[in-house]
C-alpha positions in Angstrom: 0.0 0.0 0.0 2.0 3.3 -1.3 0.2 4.9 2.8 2.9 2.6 4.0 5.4 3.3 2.0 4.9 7.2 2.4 4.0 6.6 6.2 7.7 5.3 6.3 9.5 7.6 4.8 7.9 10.2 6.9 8.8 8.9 10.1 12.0 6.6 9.4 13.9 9.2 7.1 15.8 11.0 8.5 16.2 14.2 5.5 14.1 17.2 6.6 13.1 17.0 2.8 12.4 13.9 1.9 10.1 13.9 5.0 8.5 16.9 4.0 7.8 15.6 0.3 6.3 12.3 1.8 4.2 13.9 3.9 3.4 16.1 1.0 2.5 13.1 -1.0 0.1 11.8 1.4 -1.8 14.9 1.9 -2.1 14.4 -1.8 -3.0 11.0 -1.8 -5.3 10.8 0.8 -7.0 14.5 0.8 -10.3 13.1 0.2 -10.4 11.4 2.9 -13.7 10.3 2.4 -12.7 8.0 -0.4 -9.9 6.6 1.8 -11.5 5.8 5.4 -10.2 2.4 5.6 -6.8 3.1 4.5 -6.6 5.4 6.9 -8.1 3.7 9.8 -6.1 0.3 8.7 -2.5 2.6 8.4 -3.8 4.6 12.1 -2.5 7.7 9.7 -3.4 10.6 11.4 -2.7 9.2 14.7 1.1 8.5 13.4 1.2 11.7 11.6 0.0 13.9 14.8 2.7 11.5 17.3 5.4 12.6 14.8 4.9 16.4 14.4 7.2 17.1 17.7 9.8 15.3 15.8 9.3 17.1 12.4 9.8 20.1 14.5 12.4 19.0 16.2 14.0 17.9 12.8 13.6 21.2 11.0 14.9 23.6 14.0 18.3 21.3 14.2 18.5 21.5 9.9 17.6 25.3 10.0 20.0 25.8 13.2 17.1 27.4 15.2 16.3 26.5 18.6 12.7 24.9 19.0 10.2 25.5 22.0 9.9 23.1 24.5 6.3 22.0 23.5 4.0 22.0 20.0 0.7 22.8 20.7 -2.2 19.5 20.5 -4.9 21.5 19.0 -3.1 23.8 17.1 -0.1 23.5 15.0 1.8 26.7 14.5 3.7 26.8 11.3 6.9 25.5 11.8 8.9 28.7 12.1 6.9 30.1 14.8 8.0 27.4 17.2 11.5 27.9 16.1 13.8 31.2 16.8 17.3 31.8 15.8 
């Protein structure tokens, strides 16, 4: 299933950009969500994606040489930049 393969990359790769054109890939895949509920219930998608946005963060403050707040907010996730400062 090309979730799993995408799914992997995302959280396995450790490229800022590759991860970023994975995830990129399945926003585009699976955007329509409606036409892909059991995909994403079987691949527990958003679930994976929302555990690994801390890390994305983390990831993209160590690649841009900014420093990263301590949390990323649940609810609401600020554009990268805003949770990391120079």
């Amino acid at each position: 299933m090309i979730g799993a393969v995408l799914l992997q990359a995302v959280t396995a790769d450790p490229d800022v950009e590759v991860i970023s054109e994975a995830a990129n890939a399945i926003f585009d895949v699976y955007s329509e969500d409606h036409l892909h509920v059991q995909a994403l219930k079987q691949l527990a998608l958003v679930d994976k994606l929302q555990a690994f946005v801390p890390v994305f963060v983390q990831k993209v403050c160590t690649a841009t040489g900014t420093r990263c707040a301590d949390t990323v907010d649940d609810e609401c996730v600020p554009p990268l930049l805003a949770v990391c400062w120079r």
